[in-house]
N, C-alpha and C positions, 0 to 999 in steps of 0.2 A: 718133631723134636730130634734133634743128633745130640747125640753121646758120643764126646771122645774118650773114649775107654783104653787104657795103657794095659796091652795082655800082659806083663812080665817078662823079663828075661830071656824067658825060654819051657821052661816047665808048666804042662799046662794049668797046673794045681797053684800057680806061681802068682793067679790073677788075681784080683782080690775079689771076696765075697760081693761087693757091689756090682764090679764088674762083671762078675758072671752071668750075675743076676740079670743086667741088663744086656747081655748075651742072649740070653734064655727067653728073654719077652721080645728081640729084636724081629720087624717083617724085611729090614733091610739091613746086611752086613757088608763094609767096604773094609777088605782088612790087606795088612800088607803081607802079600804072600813070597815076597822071598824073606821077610825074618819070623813069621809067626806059626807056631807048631800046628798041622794040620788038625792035630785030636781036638784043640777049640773047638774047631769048625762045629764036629759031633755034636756040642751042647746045645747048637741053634735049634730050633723048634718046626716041627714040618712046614712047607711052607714058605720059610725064609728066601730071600733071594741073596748070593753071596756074591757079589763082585770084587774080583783080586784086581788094587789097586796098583803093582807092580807094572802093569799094562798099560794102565791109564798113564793121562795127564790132567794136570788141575782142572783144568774147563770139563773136562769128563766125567773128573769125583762129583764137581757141584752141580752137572747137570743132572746125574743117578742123586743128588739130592735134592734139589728142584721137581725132578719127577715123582719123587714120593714124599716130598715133603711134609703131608699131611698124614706118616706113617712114622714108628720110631726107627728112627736107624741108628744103627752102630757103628760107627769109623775108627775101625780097632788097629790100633798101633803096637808096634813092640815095645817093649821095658818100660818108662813114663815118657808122655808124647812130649814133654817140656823138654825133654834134650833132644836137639836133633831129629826133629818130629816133623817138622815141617806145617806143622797146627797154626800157626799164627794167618798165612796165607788164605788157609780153609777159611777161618773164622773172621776175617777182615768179608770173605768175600760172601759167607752169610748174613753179616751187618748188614752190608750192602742191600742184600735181598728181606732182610727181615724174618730171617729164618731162624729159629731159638735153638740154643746149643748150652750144653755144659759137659765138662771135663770129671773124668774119674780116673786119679792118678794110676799108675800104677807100680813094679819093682824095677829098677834101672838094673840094666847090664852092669854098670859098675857096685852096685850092691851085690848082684848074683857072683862076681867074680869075686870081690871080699869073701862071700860067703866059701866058693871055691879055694880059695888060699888057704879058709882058715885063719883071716887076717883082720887086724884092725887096721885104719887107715891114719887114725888121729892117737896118738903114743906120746904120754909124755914124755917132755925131753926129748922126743923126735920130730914130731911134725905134727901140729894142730889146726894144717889148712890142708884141703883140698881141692889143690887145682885138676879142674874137671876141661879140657880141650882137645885139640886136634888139629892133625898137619893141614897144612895150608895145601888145596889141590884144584878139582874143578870149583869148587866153592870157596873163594881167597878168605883171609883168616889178616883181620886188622894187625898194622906191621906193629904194633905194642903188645898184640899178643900172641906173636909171634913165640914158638919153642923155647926159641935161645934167649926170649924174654924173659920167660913164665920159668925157665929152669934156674935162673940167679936166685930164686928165693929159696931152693931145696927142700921147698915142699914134698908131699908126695900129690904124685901125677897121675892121673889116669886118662887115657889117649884113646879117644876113637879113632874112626875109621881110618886109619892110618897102617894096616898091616900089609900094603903092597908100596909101602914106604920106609922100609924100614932101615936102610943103611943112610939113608940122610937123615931120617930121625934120630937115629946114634947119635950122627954127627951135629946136630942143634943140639941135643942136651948135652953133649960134652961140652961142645963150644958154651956154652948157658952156664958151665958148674958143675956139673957131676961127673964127678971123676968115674972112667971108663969102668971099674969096680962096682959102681952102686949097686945094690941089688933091683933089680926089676923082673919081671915077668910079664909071661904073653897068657892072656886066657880065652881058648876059645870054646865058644858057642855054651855060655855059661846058663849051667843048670840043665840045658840039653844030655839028651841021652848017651851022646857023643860027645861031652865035652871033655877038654886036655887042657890039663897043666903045663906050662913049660917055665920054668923056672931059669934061670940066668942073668945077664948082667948089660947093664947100657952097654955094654961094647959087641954083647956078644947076641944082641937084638936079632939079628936079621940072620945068621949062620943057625939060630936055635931054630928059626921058625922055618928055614929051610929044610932042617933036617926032619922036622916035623911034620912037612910038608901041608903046614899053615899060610894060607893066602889072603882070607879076609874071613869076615864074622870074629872077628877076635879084638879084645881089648888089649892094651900097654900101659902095668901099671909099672909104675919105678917108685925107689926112694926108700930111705931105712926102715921106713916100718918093714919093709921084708926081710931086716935083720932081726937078732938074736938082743939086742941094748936096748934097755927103756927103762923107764923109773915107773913105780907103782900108782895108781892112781890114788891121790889123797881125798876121794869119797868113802875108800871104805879100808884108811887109815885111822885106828884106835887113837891116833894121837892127833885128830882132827875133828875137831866139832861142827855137825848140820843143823839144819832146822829141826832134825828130825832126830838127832841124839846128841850126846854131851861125847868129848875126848876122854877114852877112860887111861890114859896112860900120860 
């Protein structure tokens, strides 16, 4: 059986209970080691075989699971393997083989960086969608959704891998609609013991994270919820009735 197990963010307390757990009973671990905190590692159980996927290539992940297939393995990804995980491949090529697989979510980078901000993403009267993407690079990125697409809606955004990209990223969300002003920020290596804040603006993307001397592991969020304006949520307005109380005002 594989478990695709999402470790979190970064922190290793970050996993979820499930996840540990099948951590903890795994005789085979493939995890990615250039984003995943080593101290996991420690929970595995004497015993375990750990191979860093960082190395590999696909036909090598599914061969170290063709050889123990008859063992539980773990195939541990960073934050939830649905974004940006690269899972859908793995698990096509298990069909194929008849090898049984299930998924255990886990905390996306972009929740770890909310949490990091201090921020909500969805504000009334500011923005109640969240476009979750990324700059178009070795991996091309559909021309509808493209930057200068997804930025005429003034959502707020949150941008992967895209922090060795960042003065043409400016330049797609200006050109897209947000004026050079917006507020945005760079988060890196969120919930990590090392993580930084950098707070600034679409224009001023790429001069922040230089001075910061941020290269990659970092998220890009932008859009007004990094401001100070927003109307109060009408859930827990007296003068708005739920299921669950009457309007007393």
């Amino acid at each position: 059986m594989v478990h695709f197990v999402g470790a979190g963010c970064g922190a290793p307390d970050l996993i979820t209970v499930r996840g540990q757990q099948l951590l903890r009973n795994a005789d085979v671990v493939i995890y990615t080691g250039s984003l995943i905190d080593p101290e996991l590692l420690t929970q595995t159980r004497p015993g375990c075989k750990l191979h860093n996927s960082a190395h590999m290539t696909l036909p090598e992940v599914i061969t170290v699971i063709q050889a123990a297939a008859d063992a539980e393995i773990v195939r541990l990804h960073t934050g939830d393997p649905c974004l940006y995980g690269a899972i859908r491949e793995q698990m096509d090529a298990l069909d194929r083989l008849g090898i049984p697989y299930d998924i255990c979510p886990g905390v996306s980078a972009f929740c770890g960086a909310a949490a990091a901000l201090r921020a909500e993403y969805t504000l009334p009267e500011v923005s109640q969608t969240v476009i979750i993407t990324r700059m178009a690079g070795r991996t091309p990125v559909p021309a509808k959704e493209s930057i200068r697409s997804l930025a005429a809606h003034g959502a707020t955004m949150v941008i992967f891998l895209s922090t060795g990209m960042l003065p043409a990223l400016s330049a797609e969300l200006t050109a897209g609609g947000y004026p050079p002003d917006t507020p945005a920020a760079i988060v890196y290596k969120a919930s990590w013991k090392d993580e930084k804040v950098c707070r600034c603006t679409v224009g001023t993307l790429a001069q922040t994270a230089e001075d910061a001397g941020i290269t990659r592991m970092a998220l890009i969020t932008v859009g007004n919820f990094l401001g100070d304006d927003y109307a109060l949520s009408k859930l827990y307005d007296a003068r708005f009735s739920t299921g669950f109380r009457e309007a007393s005002l």
